[in-house]
C-alpha positions as CSV (number, residue, x, y, z in Angstrom):
1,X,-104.3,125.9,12.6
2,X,-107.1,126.9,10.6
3,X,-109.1,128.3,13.8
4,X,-106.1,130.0,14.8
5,X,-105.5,131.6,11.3
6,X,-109.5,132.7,11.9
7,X,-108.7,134.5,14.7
8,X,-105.8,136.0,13.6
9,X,-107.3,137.2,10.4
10,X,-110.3,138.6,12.6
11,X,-107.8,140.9,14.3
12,X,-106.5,141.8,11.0
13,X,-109.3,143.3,10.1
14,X,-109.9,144.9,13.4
15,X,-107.0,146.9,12.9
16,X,-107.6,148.3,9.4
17,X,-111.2,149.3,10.7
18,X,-109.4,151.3,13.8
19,X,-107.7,153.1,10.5
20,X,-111.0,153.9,9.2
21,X,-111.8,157.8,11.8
22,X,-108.4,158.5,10.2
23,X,-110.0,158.8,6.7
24,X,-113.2,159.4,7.7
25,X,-112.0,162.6,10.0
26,X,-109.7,164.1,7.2
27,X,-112.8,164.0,4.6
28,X,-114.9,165.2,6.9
29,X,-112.9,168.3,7.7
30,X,-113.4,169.2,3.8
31,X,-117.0,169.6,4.4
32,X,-118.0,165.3,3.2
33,X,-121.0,164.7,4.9
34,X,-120.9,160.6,6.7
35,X,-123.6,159.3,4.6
36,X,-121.8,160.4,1.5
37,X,-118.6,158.7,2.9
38,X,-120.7,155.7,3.9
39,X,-122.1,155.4,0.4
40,X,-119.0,156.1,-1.5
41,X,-116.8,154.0,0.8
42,X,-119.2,150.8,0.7
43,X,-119.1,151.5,-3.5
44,X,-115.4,151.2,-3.3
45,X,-115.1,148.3,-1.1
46,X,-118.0,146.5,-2.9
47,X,-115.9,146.9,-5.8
48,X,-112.3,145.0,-4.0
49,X,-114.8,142.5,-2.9
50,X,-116.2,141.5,-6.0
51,X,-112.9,141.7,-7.8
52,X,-111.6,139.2,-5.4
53,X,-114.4,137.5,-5.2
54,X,-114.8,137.1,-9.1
55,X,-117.0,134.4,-11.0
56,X,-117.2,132.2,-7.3
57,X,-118.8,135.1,-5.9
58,X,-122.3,135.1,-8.2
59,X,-122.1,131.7,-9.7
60,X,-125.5,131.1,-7.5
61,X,-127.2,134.4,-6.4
62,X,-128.7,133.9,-2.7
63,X,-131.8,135.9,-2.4
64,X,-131.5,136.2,1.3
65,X,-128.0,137.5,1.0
66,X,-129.4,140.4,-1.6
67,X,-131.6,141.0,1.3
68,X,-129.2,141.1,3.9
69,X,-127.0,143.6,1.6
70,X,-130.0,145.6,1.6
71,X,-131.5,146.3,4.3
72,X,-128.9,145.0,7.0
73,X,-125.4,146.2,5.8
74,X,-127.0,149.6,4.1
75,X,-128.8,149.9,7.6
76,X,-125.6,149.8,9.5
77,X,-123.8,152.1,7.7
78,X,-126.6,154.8,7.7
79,X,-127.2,154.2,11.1
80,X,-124.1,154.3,12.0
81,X,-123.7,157.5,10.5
82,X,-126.8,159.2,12.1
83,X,-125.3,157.7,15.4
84,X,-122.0,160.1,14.9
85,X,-124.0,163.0,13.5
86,X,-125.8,163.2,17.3
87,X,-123.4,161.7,19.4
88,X,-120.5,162.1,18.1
89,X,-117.6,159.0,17.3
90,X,-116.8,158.4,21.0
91,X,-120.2,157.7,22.3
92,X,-121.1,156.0,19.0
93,X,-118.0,153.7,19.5
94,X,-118.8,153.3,23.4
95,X,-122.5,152.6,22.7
96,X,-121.2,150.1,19.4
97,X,-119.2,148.0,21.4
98,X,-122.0,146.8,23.4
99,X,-122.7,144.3,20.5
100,X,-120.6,141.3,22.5
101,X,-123.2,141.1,25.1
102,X,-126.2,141.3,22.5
103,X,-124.2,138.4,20.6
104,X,-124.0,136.1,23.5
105,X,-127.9,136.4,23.7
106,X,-128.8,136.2,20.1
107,X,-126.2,133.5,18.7
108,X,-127.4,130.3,21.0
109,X,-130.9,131.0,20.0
110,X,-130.1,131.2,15.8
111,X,-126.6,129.5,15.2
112,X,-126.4,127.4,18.5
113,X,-123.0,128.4,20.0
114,X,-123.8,129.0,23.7
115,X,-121.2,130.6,25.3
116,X,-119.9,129.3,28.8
117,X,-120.2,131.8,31.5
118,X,-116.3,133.0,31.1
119,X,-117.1,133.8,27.3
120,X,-119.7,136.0,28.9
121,X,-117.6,137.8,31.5
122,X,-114.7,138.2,28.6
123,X,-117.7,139.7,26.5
124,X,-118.4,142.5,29.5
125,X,-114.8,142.9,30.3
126,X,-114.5,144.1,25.9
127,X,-117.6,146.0,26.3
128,X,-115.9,148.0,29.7
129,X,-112.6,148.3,27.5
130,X,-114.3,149.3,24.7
131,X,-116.2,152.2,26.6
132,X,-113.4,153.4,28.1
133,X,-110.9,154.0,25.2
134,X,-113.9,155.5,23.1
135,X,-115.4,157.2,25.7
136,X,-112.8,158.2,28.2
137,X,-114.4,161.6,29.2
138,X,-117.4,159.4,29.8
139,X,-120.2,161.3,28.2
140,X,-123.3,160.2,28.3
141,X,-126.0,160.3,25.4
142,X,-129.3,161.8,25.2
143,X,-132.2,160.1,25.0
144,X,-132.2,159.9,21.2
145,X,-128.6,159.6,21.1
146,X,-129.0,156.4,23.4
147,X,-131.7,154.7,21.3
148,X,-129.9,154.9,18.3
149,X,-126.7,154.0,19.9
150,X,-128.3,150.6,21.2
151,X,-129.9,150.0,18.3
152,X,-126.6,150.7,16.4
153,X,-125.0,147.9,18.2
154,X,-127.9,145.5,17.7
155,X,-127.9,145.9,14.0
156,X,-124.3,145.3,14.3
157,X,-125.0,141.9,16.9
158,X,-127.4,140.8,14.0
159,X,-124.8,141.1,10.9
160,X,-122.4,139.3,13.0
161,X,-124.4,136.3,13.6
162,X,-126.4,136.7,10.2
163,X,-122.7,135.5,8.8
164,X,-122.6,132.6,10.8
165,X,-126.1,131.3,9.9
166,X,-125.1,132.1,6.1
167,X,-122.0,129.9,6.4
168,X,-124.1,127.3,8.5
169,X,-126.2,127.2,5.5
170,X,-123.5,126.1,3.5
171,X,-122.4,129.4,1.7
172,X,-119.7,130.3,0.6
173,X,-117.2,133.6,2.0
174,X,-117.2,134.9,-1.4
175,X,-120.7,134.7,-2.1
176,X,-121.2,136.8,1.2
177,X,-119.2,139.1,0.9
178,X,-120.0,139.8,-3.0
179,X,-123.3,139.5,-2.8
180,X,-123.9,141.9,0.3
181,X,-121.7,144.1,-0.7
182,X,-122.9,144.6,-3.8
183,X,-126.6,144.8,-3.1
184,X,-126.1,147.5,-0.1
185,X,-124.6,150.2,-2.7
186,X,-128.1,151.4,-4.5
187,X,-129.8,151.8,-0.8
188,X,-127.0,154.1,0.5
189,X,-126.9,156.0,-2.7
190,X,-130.8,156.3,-2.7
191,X,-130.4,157.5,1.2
192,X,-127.4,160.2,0.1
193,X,-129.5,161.7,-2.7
194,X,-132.7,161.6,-0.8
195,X,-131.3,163.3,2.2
196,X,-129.1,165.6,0.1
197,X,-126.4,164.1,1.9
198,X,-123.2,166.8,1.2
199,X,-120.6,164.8,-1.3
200,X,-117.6,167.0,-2.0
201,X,-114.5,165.6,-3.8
202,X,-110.9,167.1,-3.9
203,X,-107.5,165.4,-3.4
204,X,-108.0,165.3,0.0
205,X,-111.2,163.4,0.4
206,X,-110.2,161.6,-3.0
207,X,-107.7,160.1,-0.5
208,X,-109.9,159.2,1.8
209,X,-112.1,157.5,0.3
210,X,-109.8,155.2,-1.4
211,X,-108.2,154.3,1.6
212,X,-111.7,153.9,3.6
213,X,-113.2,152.1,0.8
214,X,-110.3,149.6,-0.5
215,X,-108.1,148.9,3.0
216,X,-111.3,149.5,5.9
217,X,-114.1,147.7,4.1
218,X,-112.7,146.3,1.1
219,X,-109.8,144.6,2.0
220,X,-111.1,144.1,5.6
221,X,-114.3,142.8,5.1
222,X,-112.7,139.9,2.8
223,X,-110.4,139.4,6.2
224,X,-113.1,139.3,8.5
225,X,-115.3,137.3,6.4
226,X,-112.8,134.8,5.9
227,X,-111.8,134.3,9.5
228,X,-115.6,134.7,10.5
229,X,-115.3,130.8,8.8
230,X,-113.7,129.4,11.8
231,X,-114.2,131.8,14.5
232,X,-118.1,131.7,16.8
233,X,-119.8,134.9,16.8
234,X,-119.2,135.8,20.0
235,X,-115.3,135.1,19.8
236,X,-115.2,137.7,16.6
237,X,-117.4,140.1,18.5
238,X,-114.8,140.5,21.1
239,X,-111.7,140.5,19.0
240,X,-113.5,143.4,17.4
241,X,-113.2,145.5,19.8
242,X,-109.2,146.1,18.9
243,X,-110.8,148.8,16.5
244,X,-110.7,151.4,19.4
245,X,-107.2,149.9,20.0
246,X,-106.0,150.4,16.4
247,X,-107.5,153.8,16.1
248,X,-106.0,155.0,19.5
249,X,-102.7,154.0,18.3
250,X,-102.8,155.4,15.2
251,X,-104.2,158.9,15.5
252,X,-101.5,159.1,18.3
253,X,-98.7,158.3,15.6
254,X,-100.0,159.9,12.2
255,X,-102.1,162.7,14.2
256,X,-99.8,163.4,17.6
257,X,-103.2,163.0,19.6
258,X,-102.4,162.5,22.9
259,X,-104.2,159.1,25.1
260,X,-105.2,159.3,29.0
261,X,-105.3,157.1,31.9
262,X,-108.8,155.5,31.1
263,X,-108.3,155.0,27.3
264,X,-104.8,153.1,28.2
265,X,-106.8,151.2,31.0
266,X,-109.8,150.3,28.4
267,X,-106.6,149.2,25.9
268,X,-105.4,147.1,28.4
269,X,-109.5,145.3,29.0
270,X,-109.5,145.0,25.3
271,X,-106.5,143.3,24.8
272,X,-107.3,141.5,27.9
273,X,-110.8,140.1,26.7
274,X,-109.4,139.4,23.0
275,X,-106.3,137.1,24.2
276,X,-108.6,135.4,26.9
277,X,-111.0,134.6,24.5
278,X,-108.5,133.3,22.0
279,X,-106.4,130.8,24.4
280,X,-109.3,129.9,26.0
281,X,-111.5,128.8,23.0
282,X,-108.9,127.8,20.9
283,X,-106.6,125.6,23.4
284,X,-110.0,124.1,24.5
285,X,-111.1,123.1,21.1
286,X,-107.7,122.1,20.2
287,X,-107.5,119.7,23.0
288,X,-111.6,118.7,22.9
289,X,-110.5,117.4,19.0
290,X,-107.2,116.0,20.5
291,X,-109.2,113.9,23.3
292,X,-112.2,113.0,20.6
């Protein structure tokens, strides 16, 4: 039950990311500039996560963790943000969800779990889904645009694993997310200021931070992390792609947007992928500890 309950928490927190361009699209309308978001987002999560987290969470301080915070979470979000400002949140999303294929590569060679060849083709059928609902006019990126999109998605392939090996190491999921969290604030401030990054705060954006920072990366990070204890790499870099899902859905309800034909044939490769993966992996394990 426990793998399941990963899996299902995974999702979770899949879903309240897809919430996330909701937030992020209303304070951006009042003139909020991404890095700003980032920064004051991450602050505001950081701050759920350590609450939750409480004593547990720093009782031994991990160096490596502070460094992952750093450099590798506070990489991400900047990234990710310079990835929008040039391509836009489709392509960025389209160019993101490549990180299933990059996880199958990189996780047998640093946490040993080697994926079997249908893990792979699940992986590439996420990937298509998640290109298609992101990107259903099907634009393509410059040559900048590209690189920083790819290497968007690697970061993101890293993180992913980087939790695995912490856990492998005997960590535990509130040390991770407490530490990390914590230690990626200063850098994404120091990137704001020094880029003069536009912060602009109203009711409006007031709002949207809040819900960014406490349900998108507060509440699901915690999710993710927690799940992320019983779930391979690879598994919770497909399920991750029911972000695109979630935000499709949503800013269809809340904001009357209106889908087409490829974004509800990428849904369906998405779901496809995620519930393949799932059965697959989880009956096989099931039964593999059943048999043993």
């Amino acid at each position: 039950m426990a793998r399941l309950r990963g899996y299902v928490l995974v999702a979770s927190a899949a879903v309240l990311w897809g919430s996330a361009s909701i937030a992020v699209s209303s304070a951006l309308a009042y003139g909020m500039s991404f890095l700003g978001m980032a920064a004051l987002m991450t602050a505001i999560g950081s701050s759920v996560m350590v609450a939750y987290a409480g004593g547990e969470g720093f009782r031994r301080l991990r160096p490596d963790l502070i460094l992952f915070g750093a450099v590798g979470i506070a990489l991400f979000r900047a990234v990710y943000a310079y990835s929008v400002s040039i391509n836009g949140a489709g392509v960025t999303a389209s160019l993101l969800y490549t990180a299933p294929l990059l996880v199958a590569v990189v996780a047998p060679l640093t946490v040993g779990e080697r994926p079997s060849r249908l893990d792979v083709v699940l992986a590439a059928v996420a990937v298509v889904g998640a290109y298609l609902a992101s990107n259903p006019e099907l634009r393509a990126a410059s040559a900048l645009g590209f690189l920083v999109g790819t290497g968007l998605a690697g970061i993101y392939a890293v993180t992913i694993v980087a939790v695995k090996y912490f856990y492998s190491k005997g960590y535990r999921d509130k040390e991770v997310m407490a530490q990390a969290a914590v230690s990626s604030v200063p850098t994404l401030v120091m990137l704001t200021l020094i880029s003069n990054s536009k912060v602009v705060i109203n009711a409006v954006t007031l709002t949207a931070l809040l819900w960014g920072g406490v349900a998108t990366i507060g509440v699901a990070t915690v999710l993710y992390l927690k799940g992320m204890r019983d779930v391979r790499a690879l598994d919770a870099s497909v399920i991750a792609t029911l972000e695109p899902v979630s935000a499709i859905a949503l800013a269809t309800v809340v904001l009357g947007e209106k889908y087409v034909l490829l974004q509800l044939l990428g849904i369906a490769l998405i779901l496809a992928s995620a519930l393949g993966i799932t059965v697959k992996n989880y009956v096989w394990i099931t039964t593999a500890k059943k048999l043993g």
